[in-house]
N, C-alpha and C positions, 0 to 999 in steps of 0.2 A: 393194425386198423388204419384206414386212410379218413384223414380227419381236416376239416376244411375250416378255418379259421380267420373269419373275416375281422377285421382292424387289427391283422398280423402285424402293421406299424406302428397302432398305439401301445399303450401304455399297457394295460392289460394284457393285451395280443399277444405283443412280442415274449413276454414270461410266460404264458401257459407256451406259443411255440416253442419256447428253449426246455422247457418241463416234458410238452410230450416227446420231443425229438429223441431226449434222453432218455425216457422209457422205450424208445424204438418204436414209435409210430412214424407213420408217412403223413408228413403235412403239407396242405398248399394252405397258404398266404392268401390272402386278400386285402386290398386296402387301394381308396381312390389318391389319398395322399395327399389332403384337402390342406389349406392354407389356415386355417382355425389357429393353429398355430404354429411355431416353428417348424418349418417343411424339414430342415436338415438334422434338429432330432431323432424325427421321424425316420430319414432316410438312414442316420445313425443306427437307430437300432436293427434297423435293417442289414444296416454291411455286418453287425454282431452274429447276424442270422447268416451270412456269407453270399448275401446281395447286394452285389455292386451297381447296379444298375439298372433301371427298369422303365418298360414302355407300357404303351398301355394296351389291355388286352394282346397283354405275348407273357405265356407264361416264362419264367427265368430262373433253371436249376441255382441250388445254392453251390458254391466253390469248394464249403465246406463241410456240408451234409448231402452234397450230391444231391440225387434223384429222390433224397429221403424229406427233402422240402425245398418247396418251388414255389416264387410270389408272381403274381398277377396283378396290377394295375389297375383295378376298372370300378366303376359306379354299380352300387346296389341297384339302382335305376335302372341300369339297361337289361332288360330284359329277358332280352336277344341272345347276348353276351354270356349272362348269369345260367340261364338255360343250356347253351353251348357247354359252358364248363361245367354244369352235373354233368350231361350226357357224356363226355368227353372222359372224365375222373373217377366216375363212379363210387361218391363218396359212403363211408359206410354212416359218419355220422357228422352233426355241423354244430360250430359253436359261434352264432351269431355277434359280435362283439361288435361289430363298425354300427356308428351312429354320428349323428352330427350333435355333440356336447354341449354342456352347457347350459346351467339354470338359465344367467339375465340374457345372455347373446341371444336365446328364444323369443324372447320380449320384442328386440330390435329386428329379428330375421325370421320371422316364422314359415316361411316357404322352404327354406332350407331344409329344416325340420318334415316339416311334410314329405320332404321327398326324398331324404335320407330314410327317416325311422317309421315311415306308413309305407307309400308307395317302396322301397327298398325289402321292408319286413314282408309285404305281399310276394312278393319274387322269389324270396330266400322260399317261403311256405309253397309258393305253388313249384318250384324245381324241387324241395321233397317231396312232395305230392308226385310229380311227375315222373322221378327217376328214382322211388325206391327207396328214400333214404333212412334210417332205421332210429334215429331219432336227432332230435334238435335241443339242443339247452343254448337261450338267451339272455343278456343281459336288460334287465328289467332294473329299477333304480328303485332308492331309497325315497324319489322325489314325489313319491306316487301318493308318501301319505299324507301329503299337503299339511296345513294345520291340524293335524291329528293330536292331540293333548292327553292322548292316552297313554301311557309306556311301560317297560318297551313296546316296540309296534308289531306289532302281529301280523302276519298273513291272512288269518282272522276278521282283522281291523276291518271299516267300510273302505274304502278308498275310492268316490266319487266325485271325490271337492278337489281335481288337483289345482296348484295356484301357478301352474307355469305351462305354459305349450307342450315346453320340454318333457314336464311328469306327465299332460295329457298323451303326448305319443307314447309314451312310455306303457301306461295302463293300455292303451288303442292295442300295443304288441300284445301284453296277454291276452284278451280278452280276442286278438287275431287267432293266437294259438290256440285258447278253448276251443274256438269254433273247428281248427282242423284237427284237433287232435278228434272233438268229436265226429266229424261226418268221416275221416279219412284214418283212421287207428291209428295216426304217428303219433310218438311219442315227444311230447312238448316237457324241455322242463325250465321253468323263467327264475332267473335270479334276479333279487332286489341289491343292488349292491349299495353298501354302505359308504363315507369315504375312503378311497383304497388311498394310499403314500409310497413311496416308497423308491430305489434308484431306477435311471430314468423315467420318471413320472411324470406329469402334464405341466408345462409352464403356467398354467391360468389355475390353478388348483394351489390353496393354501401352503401348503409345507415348500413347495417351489417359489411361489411368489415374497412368501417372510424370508427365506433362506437366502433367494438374490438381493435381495432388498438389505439383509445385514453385512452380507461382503460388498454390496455397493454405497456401503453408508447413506441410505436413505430410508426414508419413515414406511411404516409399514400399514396400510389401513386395517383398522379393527372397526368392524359393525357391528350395530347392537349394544354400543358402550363397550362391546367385548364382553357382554352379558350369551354368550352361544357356548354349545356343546355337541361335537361329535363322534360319531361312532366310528372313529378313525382304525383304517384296518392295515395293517401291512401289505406287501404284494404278494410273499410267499404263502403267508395265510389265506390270502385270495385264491391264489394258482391252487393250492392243493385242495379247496373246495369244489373249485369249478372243472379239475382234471377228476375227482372222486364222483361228478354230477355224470360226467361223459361215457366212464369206463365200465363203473361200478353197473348194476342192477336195482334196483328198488323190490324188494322181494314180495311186495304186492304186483304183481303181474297185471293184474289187471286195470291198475291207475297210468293211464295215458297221459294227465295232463297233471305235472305239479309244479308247482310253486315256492320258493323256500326265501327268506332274507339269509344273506350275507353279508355278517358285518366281524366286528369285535364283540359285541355284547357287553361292552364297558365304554358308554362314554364319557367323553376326556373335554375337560373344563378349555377351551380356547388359548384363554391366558397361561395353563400350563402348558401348553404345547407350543405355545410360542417360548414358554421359562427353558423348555426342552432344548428349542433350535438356538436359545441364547446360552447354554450349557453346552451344546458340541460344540458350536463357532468361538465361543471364547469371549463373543462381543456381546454389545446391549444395542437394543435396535428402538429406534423413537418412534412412536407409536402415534395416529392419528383419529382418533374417536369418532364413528363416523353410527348416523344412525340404521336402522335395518334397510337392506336394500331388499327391491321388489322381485318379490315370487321364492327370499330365502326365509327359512323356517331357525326359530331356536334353538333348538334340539333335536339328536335323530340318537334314537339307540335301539337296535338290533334284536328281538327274539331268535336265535338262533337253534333254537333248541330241536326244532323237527330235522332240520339240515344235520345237527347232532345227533340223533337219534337214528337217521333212514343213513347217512352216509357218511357219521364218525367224524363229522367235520369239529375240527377245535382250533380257535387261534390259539399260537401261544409265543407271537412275538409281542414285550412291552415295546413303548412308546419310547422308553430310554435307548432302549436298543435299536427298532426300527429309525428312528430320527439320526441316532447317530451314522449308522448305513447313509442312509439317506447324503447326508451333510455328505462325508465322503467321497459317495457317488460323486458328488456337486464338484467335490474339491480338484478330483479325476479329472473330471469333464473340463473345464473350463481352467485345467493348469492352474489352480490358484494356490 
């Protein structure tokens, strides 16, 4: 199967690419390579994928999977572009991941946003529409259930209130993809993701930012009083739900458009999770008490029980386990 996998450089990207490569699928990459954060992470996980180097709009075989995955350089935006490479690749199926991140950064930049996760998601839909392609699974957030105080959160749930830009584009995608799944029969399937962790993960994302923060001896901010809880997922846990979304079937044939959260289904107290990263590191890290910042929520924890049900999904990495990978990874990376 040839399978087209935009934000092939972030964090998620690059592990479902190195997951399907190894199943034997043919992957192209996608990713603009945005400055959001650390470009040369990014371009890290890339050379891991055996891409040395990249321009933009030229696709670029890998060194070490050959012709079996090749990354591309370009903007969700371009239109022109994105249409070229359906027509061009003839993908059988797409796993939408690139977006422009980030709960508060949406607060400060909301244009970005527009035109990363609205105008970009229009693109991705109309080159399936246009070239064929046999279905689409999205990532969709956890961020969508705003102040929801009900739990776990459901698919179910109303999600109308979002409290951030970022969750509104997020819900805008689904509700893009009902609309095609309805008039045009593709097959749409949106994941909420939970908090995903794990090696090479996001520098602006918890478990990286307390983790640098204890090998550089300096204070870690806790919001909330450190009164928060979430539904922290590992990466491997993540990859095999969202490679089971792609390959699998849903044996209602005739549901075009679904939905599922992906998360852990247990969530994990703040405070322990930082006791976690002060349990692999070795150190204790000073802690700065800080109140709720704007558009984050208290708790998120995960119904995962349909995604269970239709497609066998089960995390079964702990927190003691994931975190300590984690740390590792970190210790790897940056020779410490």
């Amino acid at each position: 199967m040839k399978i087209l996998v935009t934000g092939a450089a972030g964090f998620i990207g690059y592990h479902l690419s190195e997951k399907l490569l190894s199943l034997g699928h043919t992957v192209v990459g996608l990713d603009n390579i945005n400055d959001y954060y650390d470009v040369n992470l990014k371009l890290a996980r890339l050379k891991q994928l055996g891409v040395e180097q990249v321009d933009y709009n030229v696709l670029i075989s890998s060194t070490t999977h050959n012709n079996e995955f090749k990354f591309i350089k370009l903007n969700l935006e371009d239109r022109e572009a994105i249409n070229k490479l359906f027509e061009t690749e003839q993908f059988d199926s797409i796993c939408n991941l690139a977006a422009q991140a980030g709960v508060r950064y949406s607060i400060e930049n909301p244009h970005a946003y527009i035109e990363s996760n609205v105008v970009g998601f229009i693109n991705i839909l109309e080159a399936c529409r246009n070239y064929n392609v046999k279905k689409l699974v999205y990532a969709s957030s956890s961020s969508v259930y705003g102040l929801n105080d009900k739990i776990p959160f459901s698919t179910d749930d109303n999600v109308d209130n979002p409290i951030s830009l970022y969750a509104a584009t997020k819900k805008s995608n689904e509700l893009m993809a009902h609309t095609y799944s309805h008039l045009f029969g593709i097959k749409t399937i949106g994941l909420r993701f939970f908090t995903v962790y794990g090696p090479w993960g996001r520098p602006d994302m918890a478990m990286f930012l307390f983790t640098d923060a204890v090998f550089n001896d300096k204070p870690i901010k806790v919001f909330n009083e450190g009164n928060l809880s979430r539904d922290f997922t590992y990466i491997d846990d993540i990859v095999e739900g969202v490679v089971a979304t792609l390959l699998q079937e849903n044996n209602e044939d005739s549901l075009l458009y679904e939905l599922y959260n992906i998360g852990n289904s247990q969530p994990v107290k703040l405070m322990d999770f930082i006791s976690e990263i002060e349990k692999a590191t070795g150190k204790i890290v000073a802690k700065n008490y800080l109140p709720m910042q704007p558009g984050d929520v208290e708790k998120t924890w995960a119904d995962t029980s349909e995604l269970e049900k239709t497609f066998g999904y089960k995390p079964s990495t702990s927190i003691e386990v994931g975190v300590k990978e984690f740390v590792n990874w970190y210790r790897s990376y940056y020779n410490i």
